[in-house]
Each structure stands twice: as C-alpha cells, then as structure tokens.
OpenMM code with the backbone's topology and positions (N, CA, C; nanometers):
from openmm import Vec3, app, unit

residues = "UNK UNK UNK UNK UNK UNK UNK UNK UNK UNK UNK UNK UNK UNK UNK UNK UNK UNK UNK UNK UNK UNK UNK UNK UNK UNK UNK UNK UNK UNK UNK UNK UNK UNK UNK UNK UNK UNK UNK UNK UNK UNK UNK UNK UNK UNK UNK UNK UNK UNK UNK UNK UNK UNK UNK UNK UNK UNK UNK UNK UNK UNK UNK UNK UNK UNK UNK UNK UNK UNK UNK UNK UNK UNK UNK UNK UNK UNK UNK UNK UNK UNK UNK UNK UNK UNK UNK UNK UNK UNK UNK UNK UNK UNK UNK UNK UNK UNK UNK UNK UNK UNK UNK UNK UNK UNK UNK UNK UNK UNK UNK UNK UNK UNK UNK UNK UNK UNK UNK UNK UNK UNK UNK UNK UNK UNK UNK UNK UNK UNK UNK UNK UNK UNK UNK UNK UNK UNK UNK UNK UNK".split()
positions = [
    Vec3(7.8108, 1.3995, 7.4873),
    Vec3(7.6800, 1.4576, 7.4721),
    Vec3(7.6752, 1.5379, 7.3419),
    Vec3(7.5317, 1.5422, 7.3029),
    Vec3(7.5543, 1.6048, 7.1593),
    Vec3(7.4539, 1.7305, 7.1888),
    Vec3(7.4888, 1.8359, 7.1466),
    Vec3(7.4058, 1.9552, 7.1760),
    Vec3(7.2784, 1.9835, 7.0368),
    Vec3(7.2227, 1.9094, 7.0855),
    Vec3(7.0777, 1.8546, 6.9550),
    Vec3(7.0518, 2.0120, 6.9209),
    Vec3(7.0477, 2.1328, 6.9764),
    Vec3(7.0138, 2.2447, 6.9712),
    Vec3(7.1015, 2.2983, 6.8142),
    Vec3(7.2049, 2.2769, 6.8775),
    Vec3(7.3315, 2.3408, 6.7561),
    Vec3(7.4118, 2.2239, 6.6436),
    Vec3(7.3758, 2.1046, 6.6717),
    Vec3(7.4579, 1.9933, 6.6150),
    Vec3(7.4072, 2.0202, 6.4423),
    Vec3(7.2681, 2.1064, 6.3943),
    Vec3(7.2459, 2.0556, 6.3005),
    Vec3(7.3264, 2.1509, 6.1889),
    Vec3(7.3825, 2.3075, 6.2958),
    Vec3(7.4486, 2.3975, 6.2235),
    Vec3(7.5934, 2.3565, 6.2191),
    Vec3(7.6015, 2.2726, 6.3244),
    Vec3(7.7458, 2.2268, 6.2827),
    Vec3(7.8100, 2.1300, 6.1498),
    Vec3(7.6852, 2.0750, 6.1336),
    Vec3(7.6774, 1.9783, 6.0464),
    Vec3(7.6852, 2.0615, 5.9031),
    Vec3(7.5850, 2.1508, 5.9076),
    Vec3(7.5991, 2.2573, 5.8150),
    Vec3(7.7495, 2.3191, 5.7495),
    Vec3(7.8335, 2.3607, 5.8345),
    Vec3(8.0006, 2.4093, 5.8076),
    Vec3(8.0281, 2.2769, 5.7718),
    Vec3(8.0492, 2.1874, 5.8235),
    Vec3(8.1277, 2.0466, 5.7926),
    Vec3(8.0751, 2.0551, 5.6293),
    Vec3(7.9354, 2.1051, 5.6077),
    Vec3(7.8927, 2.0100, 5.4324),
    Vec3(7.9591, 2.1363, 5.3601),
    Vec3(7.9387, 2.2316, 5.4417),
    Vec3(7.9812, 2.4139, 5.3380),
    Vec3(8.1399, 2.3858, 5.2735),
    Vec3(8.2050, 2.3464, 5.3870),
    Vec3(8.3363, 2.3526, 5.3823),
    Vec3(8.4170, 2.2331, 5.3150),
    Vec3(8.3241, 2.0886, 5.3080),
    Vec3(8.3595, 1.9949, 5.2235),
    Vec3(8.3286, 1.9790, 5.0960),
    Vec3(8.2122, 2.0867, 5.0766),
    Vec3(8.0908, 2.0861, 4.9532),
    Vec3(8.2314, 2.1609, 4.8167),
    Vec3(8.2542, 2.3170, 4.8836),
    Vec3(8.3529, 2.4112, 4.8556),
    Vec3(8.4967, 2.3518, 4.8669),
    Vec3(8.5522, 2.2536, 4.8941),
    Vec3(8.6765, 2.2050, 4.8400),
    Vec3(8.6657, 2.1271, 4.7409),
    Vec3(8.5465, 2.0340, 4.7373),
    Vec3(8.5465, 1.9470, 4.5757),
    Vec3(8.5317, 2.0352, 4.5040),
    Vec3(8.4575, 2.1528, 4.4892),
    Vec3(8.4329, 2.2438, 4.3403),
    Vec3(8.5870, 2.3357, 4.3680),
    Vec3(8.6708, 2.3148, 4.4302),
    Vec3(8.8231, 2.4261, 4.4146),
    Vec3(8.8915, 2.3011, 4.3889),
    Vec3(8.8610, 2.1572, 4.4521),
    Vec3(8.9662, 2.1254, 4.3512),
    Vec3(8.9662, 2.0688, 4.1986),
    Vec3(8.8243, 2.0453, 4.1645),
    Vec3(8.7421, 2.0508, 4.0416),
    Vec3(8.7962, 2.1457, 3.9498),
    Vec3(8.7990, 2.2964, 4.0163),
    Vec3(8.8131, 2.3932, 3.9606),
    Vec3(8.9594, 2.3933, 3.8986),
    Vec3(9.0576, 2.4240, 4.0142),
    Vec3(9.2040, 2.3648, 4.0014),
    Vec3(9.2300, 2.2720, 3.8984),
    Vec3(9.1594, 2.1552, 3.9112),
    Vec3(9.1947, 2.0618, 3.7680),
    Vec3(9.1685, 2.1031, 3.6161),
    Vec3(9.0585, 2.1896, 3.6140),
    Vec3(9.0351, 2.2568, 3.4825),
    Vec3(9.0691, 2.3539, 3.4324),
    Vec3(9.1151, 2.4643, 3.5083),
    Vec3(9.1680, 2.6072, 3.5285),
    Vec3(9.3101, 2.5762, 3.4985),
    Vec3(9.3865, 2.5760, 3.5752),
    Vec3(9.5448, 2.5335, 3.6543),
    Vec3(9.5911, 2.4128, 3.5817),
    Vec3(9.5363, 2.2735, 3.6075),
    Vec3(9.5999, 2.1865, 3.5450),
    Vec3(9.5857, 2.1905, 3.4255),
    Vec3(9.4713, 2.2043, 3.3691),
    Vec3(9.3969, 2.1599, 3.2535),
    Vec3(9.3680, 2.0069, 3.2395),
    Vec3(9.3166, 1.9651, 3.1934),
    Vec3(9.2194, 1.8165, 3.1504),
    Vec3(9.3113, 1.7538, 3.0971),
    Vec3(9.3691, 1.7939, 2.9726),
    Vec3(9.4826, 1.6929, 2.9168),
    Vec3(9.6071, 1.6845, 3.0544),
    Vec3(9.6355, 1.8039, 3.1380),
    Vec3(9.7783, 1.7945, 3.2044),
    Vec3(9.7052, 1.6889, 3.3275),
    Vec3(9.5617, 1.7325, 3.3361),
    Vec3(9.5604, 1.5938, 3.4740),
    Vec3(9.5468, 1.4729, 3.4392),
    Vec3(9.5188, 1.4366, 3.3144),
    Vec3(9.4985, 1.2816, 3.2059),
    Vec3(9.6351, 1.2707, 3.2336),
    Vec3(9.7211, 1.3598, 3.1610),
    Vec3(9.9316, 1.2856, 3.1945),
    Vec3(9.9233, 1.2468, 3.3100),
    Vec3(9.9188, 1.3393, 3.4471),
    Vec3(9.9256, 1.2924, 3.5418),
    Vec3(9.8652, 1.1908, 3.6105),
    Vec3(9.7138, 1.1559, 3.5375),
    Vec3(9.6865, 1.0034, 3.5862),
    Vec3(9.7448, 0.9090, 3.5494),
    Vec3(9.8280, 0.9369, 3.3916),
    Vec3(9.8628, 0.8368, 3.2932),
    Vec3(10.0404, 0.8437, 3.3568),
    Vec3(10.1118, 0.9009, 3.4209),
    Vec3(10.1875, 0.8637, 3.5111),
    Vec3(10.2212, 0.7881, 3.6555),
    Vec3(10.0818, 0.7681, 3.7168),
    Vec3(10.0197, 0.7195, 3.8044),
    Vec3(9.9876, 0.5626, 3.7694),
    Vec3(9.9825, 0.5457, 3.6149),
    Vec3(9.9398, 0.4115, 3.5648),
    Vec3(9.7655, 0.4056, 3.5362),
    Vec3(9.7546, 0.5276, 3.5596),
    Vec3(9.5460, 0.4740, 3.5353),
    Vec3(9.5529, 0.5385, 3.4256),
    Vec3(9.4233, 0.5126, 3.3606),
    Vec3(9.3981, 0.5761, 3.2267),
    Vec3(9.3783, 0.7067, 3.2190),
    Vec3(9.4577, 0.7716, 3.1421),
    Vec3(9.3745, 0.9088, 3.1453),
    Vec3(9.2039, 0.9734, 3.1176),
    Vec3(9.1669, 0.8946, 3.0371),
    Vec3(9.0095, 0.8635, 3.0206),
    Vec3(8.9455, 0.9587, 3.1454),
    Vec3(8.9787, 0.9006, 3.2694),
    Vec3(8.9095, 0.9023, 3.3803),
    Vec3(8.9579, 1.0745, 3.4295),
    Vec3(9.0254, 1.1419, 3.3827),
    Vec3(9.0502, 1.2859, 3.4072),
    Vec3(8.8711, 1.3126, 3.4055),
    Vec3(8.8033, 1.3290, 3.3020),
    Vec3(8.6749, 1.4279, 3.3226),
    Vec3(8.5636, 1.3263, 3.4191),
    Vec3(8.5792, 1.2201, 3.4323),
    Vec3(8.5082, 1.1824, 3.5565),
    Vec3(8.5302, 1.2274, 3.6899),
    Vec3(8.6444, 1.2077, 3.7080),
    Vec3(8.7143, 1.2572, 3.8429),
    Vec3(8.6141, 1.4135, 3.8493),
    Vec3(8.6784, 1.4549, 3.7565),
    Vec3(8.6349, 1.6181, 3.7755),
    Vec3(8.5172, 1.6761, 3.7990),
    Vec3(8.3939, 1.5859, 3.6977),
    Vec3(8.2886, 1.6287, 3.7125),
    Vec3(8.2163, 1.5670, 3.8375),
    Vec3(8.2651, 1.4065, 3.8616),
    Vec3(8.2261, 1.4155, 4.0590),
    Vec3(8.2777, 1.4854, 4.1143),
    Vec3(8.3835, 1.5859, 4.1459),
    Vec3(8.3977, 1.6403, 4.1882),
    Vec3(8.3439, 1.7624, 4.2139),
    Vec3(8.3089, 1.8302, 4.0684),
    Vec3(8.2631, 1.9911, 4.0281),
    Vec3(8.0686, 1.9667, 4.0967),
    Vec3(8.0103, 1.8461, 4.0535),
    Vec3(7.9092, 1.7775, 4.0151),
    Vec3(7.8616, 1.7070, 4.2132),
    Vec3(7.9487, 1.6709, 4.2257),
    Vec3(7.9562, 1.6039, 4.4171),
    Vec3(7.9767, 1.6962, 4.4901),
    Vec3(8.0576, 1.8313, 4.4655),
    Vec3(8.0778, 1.9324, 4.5476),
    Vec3(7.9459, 2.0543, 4.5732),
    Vec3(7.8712, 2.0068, 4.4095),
    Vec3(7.7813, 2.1217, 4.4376),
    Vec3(7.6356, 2.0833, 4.5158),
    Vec3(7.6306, 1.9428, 4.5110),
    Vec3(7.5472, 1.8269, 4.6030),
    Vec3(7.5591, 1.8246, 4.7206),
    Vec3(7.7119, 1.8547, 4.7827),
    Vec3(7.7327, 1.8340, 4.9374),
    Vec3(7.6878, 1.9779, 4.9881),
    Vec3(7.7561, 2.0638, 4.8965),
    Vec3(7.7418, 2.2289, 4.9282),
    Vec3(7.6087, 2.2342, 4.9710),
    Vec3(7.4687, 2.2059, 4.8698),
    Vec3(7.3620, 2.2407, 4.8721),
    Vec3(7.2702, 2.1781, 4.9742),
    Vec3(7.3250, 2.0316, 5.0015),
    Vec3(7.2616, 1.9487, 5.0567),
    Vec3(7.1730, 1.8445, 5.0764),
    Vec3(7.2105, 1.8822, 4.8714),
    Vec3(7.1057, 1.7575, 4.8050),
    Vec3(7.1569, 1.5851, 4.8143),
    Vec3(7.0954, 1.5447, 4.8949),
    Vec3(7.1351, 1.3862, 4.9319),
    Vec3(7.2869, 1.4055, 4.9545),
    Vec3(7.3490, 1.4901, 4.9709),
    Vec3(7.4953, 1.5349, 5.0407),
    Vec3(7.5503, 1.4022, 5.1262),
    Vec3(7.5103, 1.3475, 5.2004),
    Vec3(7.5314, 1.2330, 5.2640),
    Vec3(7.6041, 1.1359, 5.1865),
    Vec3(7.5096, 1.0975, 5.0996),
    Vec3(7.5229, 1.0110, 5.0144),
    Vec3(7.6304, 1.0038, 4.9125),
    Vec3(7.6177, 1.1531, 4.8324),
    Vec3(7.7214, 1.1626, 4.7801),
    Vec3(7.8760, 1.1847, 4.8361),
    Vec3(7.8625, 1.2018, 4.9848),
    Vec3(8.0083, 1.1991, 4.9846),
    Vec3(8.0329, 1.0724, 4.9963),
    Vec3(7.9957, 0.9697, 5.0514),
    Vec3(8.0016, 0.8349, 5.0422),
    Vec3(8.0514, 0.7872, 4.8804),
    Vec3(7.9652, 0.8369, 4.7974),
    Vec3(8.0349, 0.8043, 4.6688),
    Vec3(8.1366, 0.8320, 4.6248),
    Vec3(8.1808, 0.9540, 4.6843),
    Vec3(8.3640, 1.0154, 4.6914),
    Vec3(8.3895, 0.9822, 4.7439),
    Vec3(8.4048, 0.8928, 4.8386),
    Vec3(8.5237, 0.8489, 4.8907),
    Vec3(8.6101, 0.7505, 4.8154),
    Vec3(8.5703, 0.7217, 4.7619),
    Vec3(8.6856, 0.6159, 4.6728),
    Vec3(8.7603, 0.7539, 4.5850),
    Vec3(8.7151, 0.8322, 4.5273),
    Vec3(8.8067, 0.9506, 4.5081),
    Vec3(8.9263, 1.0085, 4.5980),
    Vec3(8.8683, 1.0010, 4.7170),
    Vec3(8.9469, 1.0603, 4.8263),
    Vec3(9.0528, 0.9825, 4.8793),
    Vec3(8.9763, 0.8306, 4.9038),
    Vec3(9.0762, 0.7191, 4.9460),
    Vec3(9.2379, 0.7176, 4.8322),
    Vec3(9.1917, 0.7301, 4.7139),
    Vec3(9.2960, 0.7414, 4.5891),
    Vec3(9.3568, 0.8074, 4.6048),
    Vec3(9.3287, 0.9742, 4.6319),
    Vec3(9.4248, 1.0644, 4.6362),
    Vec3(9.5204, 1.0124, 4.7396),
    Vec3(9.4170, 1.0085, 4.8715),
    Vec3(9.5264, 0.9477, 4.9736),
    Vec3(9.6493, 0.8117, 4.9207),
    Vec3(9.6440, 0.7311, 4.8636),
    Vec3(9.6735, 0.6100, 4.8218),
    Vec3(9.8392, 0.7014, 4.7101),
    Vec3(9.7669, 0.8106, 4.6565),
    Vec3(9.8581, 0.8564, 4.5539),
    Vec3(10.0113, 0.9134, 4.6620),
    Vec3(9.9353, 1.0070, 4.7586),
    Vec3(10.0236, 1.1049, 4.8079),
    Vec3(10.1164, 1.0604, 4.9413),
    Vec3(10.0722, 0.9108, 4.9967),
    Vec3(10.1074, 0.8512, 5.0894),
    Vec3(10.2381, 0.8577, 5.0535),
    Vec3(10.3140, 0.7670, 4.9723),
    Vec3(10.4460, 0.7794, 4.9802),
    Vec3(10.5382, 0.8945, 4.9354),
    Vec3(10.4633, 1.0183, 4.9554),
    Vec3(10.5251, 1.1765, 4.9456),
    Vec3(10.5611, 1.1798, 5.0962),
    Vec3(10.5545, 1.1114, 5.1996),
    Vec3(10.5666, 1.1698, 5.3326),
    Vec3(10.4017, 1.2562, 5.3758),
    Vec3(10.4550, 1.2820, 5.5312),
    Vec3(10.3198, 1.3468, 5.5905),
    Vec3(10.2370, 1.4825, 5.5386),
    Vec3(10.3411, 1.5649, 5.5279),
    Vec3(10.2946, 1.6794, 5.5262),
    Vec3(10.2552, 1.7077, 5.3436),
    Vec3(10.1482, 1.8158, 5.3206),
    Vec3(10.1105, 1.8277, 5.1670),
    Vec3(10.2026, 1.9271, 5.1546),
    Vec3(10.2604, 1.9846, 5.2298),
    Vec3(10.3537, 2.0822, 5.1485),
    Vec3(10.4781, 1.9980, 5.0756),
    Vec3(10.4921, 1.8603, 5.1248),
    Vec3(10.6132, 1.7725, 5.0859),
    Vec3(10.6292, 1.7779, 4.8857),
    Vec3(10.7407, 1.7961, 4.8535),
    Vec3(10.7363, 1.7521, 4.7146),
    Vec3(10.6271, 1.6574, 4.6233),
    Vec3(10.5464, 1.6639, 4.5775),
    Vec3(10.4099, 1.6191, 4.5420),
    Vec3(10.2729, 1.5950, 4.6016),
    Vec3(10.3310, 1.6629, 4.7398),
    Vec3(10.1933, 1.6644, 4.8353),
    Vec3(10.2262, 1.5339, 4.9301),
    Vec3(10.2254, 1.5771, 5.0835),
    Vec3(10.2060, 1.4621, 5.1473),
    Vec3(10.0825, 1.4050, 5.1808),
    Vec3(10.0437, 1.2898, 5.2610),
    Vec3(9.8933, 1.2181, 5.2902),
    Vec3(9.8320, 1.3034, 5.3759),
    Vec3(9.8635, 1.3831, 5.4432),
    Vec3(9.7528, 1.4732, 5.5243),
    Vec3(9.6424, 1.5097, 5.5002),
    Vec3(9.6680, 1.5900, 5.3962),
    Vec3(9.5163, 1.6748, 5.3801),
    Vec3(9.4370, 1.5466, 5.2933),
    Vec3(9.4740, 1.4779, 5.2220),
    Vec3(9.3716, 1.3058, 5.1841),
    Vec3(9.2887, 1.2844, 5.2411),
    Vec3(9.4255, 1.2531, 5.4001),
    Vec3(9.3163, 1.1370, 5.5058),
    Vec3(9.2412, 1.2856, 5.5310),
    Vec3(9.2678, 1.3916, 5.5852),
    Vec3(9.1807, 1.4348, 5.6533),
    Vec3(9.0632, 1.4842, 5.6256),
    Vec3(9.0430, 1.5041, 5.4589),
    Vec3(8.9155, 1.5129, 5.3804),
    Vec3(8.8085, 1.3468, 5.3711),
    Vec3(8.9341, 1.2330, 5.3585),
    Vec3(8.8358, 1.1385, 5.3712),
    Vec3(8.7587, 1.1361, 5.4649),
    Vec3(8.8339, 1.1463, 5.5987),
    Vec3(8.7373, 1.1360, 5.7454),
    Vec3(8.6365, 1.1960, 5.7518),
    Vec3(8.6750, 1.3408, 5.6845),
    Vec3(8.5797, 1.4428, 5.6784),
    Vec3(8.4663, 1.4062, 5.6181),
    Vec3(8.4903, 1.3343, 5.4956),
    Vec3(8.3830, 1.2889, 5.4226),
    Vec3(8.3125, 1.1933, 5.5174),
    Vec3(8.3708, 1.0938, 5.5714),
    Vec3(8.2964, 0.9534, 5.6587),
    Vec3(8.2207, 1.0474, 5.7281),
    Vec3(8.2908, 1.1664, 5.8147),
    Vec3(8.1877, 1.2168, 5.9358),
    Vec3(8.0543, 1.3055, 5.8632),
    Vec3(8.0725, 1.3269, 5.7319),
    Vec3(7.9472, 1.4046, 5.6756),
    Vec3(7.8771, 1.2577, 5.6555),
    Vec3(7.8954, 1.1614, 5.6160),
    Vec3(7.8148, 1.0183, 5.5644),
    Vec3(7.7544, 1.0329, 5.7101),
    Vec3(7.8530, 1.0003, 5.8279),
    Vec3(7.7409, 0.9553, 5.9542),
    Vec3(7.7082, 1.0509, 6.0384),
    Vec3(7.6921, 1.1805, 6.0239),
    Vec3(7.5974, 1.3105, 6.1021),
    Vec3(7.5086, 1.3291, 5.9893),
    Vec3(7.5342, 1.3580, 5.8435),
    Vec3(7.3773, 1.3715, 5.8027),
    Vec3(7.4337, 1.5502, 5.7637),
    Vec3(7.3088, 1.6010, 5.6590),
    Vec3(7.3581, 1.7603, 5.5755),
    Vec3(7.3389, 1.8311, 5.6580),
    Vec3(7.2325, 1.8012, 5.7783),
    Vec3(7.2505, 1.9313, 5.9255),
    Vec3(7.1751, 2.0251, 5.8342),
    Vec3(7.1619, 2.1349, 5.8985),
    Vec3(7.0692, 2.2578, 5.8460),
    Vec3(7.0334, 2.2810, 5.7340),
    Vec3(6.9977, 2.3392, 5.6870),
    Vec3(6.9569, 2.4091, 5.5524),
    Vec3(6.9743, 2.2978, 5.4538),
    Vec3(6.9492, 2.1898, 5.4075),
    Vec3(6.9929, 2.1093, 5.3103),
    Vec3(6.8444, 2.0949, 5.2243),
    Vec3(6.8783, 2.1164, 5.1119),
    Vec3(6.7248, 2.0785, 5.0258),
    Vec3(6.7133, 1.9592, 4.9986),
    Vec3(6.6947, 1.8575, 5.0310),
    Vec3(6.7089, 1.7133, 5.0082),
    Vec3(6.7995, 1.6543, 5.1099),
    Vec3(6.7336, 1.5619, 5.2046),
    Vec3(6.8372, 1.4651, 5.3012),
    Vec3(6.7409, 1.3885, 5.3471),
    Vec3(6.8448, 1.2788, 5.3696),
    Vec3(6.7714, 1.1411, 5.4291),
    Vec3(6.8767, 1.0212, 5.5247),
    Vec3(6.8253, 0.9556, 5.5838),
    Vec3(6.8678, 0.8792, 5.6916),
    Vec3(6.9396, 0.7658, 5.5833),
    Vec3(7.0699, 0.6960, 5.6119),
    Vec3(7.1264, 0.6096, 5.5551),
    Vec3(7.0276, 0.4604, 5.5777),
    Vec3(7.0302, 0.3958, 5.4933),
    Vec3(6.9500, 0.2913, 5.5377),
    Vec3(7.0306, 0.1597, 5.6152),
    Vec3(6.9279, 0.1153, 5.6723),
    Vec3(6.9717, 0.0062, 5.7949),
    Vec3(7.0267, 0.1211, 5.9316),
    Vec3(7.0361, 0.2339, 5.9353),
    Vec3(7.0444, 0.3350, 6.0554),
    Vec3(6.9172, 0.3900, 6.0917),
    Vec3(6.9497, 0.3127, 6.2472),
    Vec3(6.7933, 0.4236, 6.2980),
    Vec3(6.8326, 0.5086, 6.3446),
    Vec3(6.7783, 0.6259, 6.3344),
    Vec3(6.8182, 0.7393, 6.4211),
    Vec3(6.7986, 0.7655, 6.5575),
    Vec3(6.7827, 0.6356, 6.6254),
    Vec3(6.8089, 0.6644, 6.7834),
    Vec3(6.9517, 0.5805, 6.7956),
    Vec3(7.0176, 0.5142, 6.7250),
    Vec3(7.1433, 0.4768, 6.7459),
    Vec3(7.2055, 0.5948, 6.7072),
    Vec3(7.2000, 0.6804, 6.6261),
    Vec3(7.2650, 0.8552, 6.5765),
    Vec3(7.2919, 0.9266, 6.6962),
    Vec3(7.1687, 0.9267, 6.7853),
    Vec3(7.1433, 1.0486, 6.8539),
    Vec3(7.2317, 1.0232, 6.9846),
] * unit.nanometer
topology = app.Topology()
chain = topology.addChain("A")
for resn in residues:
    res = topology.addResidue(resn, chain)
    for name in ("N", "CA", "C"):
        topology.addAtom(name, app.Element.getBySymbol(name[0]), res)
C-alpha cells in the first residue's frame, strides 16, 4: 500500500538527498581532484580524458535539476549511464567503498536510487515535473 497522503514528501528526501550527492561529488571532482587529476584518472581507466568536464557539469548541472525538481525525473534517467560507469569502474575493487579504490556499493546503490527517483516522480515541492511517457498514472498508483 502506498500512503498517497505522505508518498509525495517521501519522494521529496529521495530527490534532496540524490539531487545533493551529484553536486558533492561534482564538487569533489573540482575542489579535491581537480579537472586535470580526474582527466588522468579517466585516462587510466582507458576513456578519454576530454570527458572529465562533462561528467562534472552533469553532475554539478543534474544535481541541481534533481535537487530543485526541475524535470528531476528525467534527468536522473540521463545519469544513469554515469552511475552505471562508476559502478562498472569500482566493481572489481570488491564490495565495500571503503575497499582500496572504492568498492561497488555505494554505485549500485545510487543507481537504484536514481531508477526509484525515474519511477516515483520529484514528489513535493518540485518546480517542474511530469509523468514519463507511455506511463499512466493509474499503473503508478
């Protein structure tokens, strides 16, 4: 059962709390790593470094979208191929992120996080939201 009363504030923390980790780890990459040190580290990974200020600014740029609630849905859907990667990177570190380069945990559990913001929707306070298309919202409810 879904408590239609409170489901939309719940939905709300889920976007606060996913919105506010893309802009810390956005932040983290520009602050902490710096731009050239996360380009090495993609360019050790085998991808181009190029893609350092993309990453970042969907991130800095997607985080402040989910936060606010502008088409938030949507955009986490577009991160997930961000998220899926990280996961993809940190998998063979073992489980845990405290492991020597980070294990897959906290990955998967932001991706999911992301899927479950794609299929509940920005919930409260969001300035901009809308229904995914081909979903009716009596299959949601």
């Amino acid at each position: 059962m879904i408590d239609t009363r409170l489901a939309p504030y719940g939905a709300l923390g889920l976007r606060v709390a996913l919105g506010l980790m893309f802009i810390a780890h956005a932040y983290l990459k520009l602050a902490i790593f710096t731009v050239p040190g996360f380009a090495g580290f993609l360019g050790q990974l085998g991808l181009p470094g190029f893609l350092a200020w993309p990453i970042i600014l969907a991130e800095l740029v997607g985080g402040l979208a989910i936060l606010t609630g502008f088409y938030g849905r949507y955009v986490s859907l577009a991160l997930l191929p961000i998220l899926l990667g990280a996961l993809a990177v940190h998998a063979p570190n073992g489980w845990l992120f405290t492991a020597p380069n980070g294990g897959w945990e906290y990955p998967a559990f932001l991706a999911l996080t992301a899927f479950a913001h794609v299929l509940i929707g920005d919930g409260a306070l969001a300035l901009r939201s809308g229904p995914l298309p081909g979903l009716r919202q009596a299959a949601l409810a």
